[in-house]
Structures are given as structure tokens and as C-alpha cells.
N, C-alpha and C positions, 0 to 999 in steps of 0.2 A: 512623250506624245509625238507625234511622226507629223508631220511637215502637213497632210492635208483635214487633218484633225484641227491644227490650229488656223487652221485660212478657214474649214465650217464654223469656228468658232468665232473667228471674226466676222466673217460674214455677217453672222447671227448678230451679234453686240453689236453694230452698226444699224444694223435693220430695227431693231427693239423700237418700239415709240418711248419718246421720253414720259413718263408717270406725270399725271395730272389729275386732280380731284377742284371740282367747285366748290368754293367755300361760300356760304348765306350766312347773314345777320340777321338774327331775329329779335324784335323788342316788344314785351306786350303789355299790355295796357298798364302797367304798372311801372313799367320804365324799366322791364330786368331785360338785360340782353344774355343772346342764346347764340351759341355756332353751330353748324351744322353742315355736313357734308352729304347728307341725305336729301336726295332730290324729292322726295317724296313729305318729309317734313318742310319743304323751304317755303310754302302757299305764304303769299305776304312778308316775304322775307326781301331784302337787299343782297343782292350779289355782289362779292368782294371780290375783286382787283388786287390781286397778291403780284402780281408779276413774274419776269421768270425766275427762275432759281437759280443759288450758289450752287455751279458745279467747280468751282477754284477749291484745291485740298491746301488746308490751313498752312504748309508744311510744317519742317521740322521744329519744336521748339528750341529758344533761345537759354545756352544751359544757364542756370546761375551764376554769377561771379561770386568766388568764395573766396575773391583777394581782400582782404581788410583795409579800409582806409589805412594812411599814416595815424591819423588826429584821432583815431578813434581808442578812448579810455580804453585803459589796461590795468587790470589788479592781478595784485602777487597771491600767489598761492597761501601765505598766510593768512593774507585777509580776504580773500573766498571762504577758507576754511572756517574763521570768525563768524561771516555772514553767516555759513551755511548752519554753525553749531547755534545763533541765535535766530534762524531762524526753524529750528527742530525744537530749541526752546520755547518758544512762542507758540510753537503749532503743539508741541506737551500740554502747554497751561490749557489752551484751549479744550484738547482734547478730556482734558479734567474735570474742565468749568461744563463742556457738554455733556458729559458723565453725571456728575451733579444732577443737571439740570433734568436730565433725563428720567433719573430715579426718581425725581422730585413728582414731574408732569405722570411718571407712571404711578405714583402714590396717589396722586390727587385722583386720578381716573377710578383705579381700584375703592376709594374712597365713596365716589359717587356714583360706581356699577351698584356694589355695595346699598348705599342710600335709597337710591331710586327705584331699583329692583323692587322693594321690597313696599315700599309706599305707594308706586304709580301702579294704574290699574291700565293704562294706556300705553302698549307696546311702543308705539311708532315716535311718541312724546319721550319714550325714555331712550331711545337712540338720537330725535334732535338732541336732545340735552348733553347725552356725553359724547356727542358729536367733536363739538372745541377739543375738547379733553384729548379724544383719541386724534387729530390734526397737533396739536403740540406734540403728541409722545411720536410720531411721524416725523414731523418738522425735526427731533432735536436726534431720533434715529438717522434720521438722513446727513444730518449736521454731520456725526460721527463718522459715517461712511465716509463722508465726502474727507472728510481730516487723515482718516485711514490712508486712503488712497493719495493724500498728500502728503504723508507721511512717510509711506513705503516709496515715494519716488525722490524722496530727498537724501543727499548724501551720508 
């Protein structure tokens, strides 16, 4: 950029007005308060007093210290790998016990699509009903994922 490009250019950034909007409070009979920067909605409104503004830049942040205290505990590689093997065991059992349970809540459903279907004359009555049913077989589907996904991140 040549030397009288960047003096129009300062010129101009200098000249700029700095940006200002009025801000109005509005509260109506009911006690619910409303903002508004439209002059045209603000009839009966309170005009707020914001002041001027943050033109300071945050600067740079502060990096993290990734020095370790002295005092701070230390385990050996052994016994992480312990840790880590009983805690894959734990998250198995689990993953098992949600398994179960899961086929369990989808039998009970199928059960009572099943049941209902066939006795109720009222469409809308037969979806409350196996409502619960299909929120368990959700709840213990979700359970699963979520094990999954803790499972695949463990060593």
C-alpha cells in the first residue's frame, strides 16, 4: 500500500464517530421486563445509561504453567495400568448389566405394544400407556452409548 493510501486511511479511522445505540427498559403490567434499541418501541420505556465503552484489547493471554508442583502425588506405571485394567473391568460389568437390562425394558415394551394394540380402541391412550416403556428402553440405550464412548477412551 503506497504511503498516501495509508494517511486516507487514517484520516478516515480517525474521523469515524464512535457507534452508539440507546438502550430502553421496558416493564409491563405484569412485571416482565423487555430491551429495546428501537426508538420507535421505547413509548413508556426508561432509558439506560450504559456508559462509555471497553475500547482496552484484553491482551495476550497468560500461558499455563505445566511445571508440576514437587508434592504433587505420583504413581508408577504399574499401578496406573491396575487402575486402568479395573477400571475397564467395572465399565464391562456395567456395560453387561446395561445390556440385560435393556433387552429386559425392550421385552416389556413389545409385550405391551403387543397387549394394547389389540384391546384399546383409543389411539392416543395406547401411546400414553407405552410411553414409560419406550423412555426406559431410551434411558438404558443411551446408558450403553454413553459406556461405549467411555470405553473406547480408556487405555
Amino acid at each position: 500500500m503506497r504511503r498516501d493510501h495509508l494517511a486516507a486511511a487514517f484520516l478516515l479511522a480517525c474521523l469515524a464517530p464512535p457507534v452508539h445505540a440507546d438502550i430502553w427498559e421496558c416493564t409491563d403490567d405484569s412485571g416482565n421486563r423487555r430491551f429495546t434499541n428501537i426508538k420507535a418501541e421505547s413509548k413508556g420505556c426508561k432509558l439506560i445509561d450504559v456508559g462509555p465503552t471497553n475500547t482496552m484489547s484484553a491482551g495476550k493471554p497468560q500461558a499455563a504453567s505445566k511445571a508440576v508442583p514437587k508434592d504433587f502425588p505420583k504413581v508408577d506405571g504399574d499401578t496406573q495400568r491396575q487402575r486402568d485394567a479395573e477400571r475397564r473391568k467395572i465399565l464391562d460389568q456395567e456395560m453387561a448389566n446395561e445390556q440385560k437390562l435393556l433387552d429386559e425394558a425392550r421385552r416389556e415394551l413389545s409385550e405391551q405394544e403387543s397387549q394394547r394394540l389389540g384391546s384399546e380402541r383409543n389411539y392416543q391412550r395406547v401411546l400414553e400407556r407405552l410411553e414409560p416403556y419406550k423412555k426406559k428402553v431410551k434411558l438404558h440405550e443411551d446408558n450403553i452409548a454413553s459406556l461405549r464412548r467411555e470405553l473406547t477412551s480408556t487405555r
